[in-house]
C-alpha positions in Angstrom: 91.5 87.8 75.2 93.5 90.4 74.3 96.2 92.3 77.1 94.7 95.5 76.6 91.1 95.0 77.4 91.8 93.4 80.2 94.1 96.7 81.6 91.0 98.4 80.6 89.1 96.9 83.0 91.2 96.6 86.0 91.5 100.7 85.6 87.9 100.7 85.2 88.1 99.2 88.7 90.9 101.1 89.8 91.0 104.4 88.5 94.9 104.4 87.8 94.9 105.5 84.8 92.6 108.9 83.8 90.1 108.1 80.9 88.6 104.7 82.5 88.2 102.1 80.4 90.3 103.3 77.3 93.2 104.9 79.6 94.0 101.8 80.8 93.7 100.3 77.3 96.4 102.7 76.2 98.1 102.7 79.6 98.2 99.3 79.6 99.3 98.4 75.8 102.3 101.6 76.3 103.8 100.4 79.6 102.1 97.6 81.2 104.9 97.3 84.2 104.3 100.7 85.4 100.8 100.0 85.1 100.4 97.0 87.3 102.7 98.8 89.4 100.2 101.2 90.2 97.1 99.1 89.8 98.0 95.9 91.6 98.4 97.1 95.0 94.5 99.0 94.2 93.1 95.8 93.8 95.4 93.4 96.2 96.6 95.4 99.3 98.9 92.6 100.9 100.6 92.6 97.1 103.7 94.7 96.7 104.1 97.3 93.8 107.5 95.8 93.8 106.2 92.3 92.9 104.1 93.8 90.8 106.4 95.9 88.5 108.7 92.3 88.6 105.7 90.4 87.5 104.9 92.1 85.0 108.4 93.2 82.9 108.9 89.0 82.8 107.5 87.6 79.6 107.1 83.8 81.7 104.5 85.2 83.6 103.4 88.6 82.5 100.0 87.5 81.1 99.3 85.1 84.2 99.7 87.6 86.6 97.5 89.9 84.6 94.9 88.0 84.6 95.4 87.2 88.1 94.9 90.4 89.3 91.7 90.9 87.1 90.0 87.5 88.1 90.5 89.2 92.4 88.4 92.1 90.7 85.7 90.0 89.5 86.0 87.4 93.0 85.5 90.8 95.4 82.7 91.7 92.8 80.9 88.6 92.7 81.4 88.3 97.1 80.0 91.9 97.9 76.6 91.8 99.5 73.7 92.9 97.4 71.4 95.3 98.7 68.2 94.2 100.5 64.8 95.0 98.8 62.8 97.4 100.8 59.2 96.0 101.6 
């Protein structure tokens, strides 16, 4: 999948980025560091901005720990309680 898309999403999630989906494309593909700085700590509080920003500016595990942070996006998605049907 391609970096981009993925940023997309997580601001989609996050709202770090103005312009949803296609800020956090452009966001994303412009400065990914600063970025993940401000999205990562959205998504995972215990997770530093910090460790974030160092995450991310290392090639070794940039694209990792993007996709890391998405996949806790779709795991609190997929563990929220659904509404009840009202009989």
């Amino acid at each position: 999948c391609c970096p981009c898309t993925v940023t997309g999403d997580i601001n989609s999630k996050t709202q770090t980025c103005p312009c949803g989906f296609v800020g956090g494309c452009t966001c994303g593909c412009c400065c990914l560091p600063c970025f993940m700085l401000g999205a990562t700590p959205k998504v995972m509080p215990d997770e530093t901005g910090l460790r974030a920003l160092c995450c991310s500016c290392m090639p070794c595990t940039s694209c990792c720990y993007l996709e890391q942070v998405y996949r806790e996006i779709v795991i609190k998605k997929e563990s929220s309680p659904s509404q009840m049907e009202m009989k």
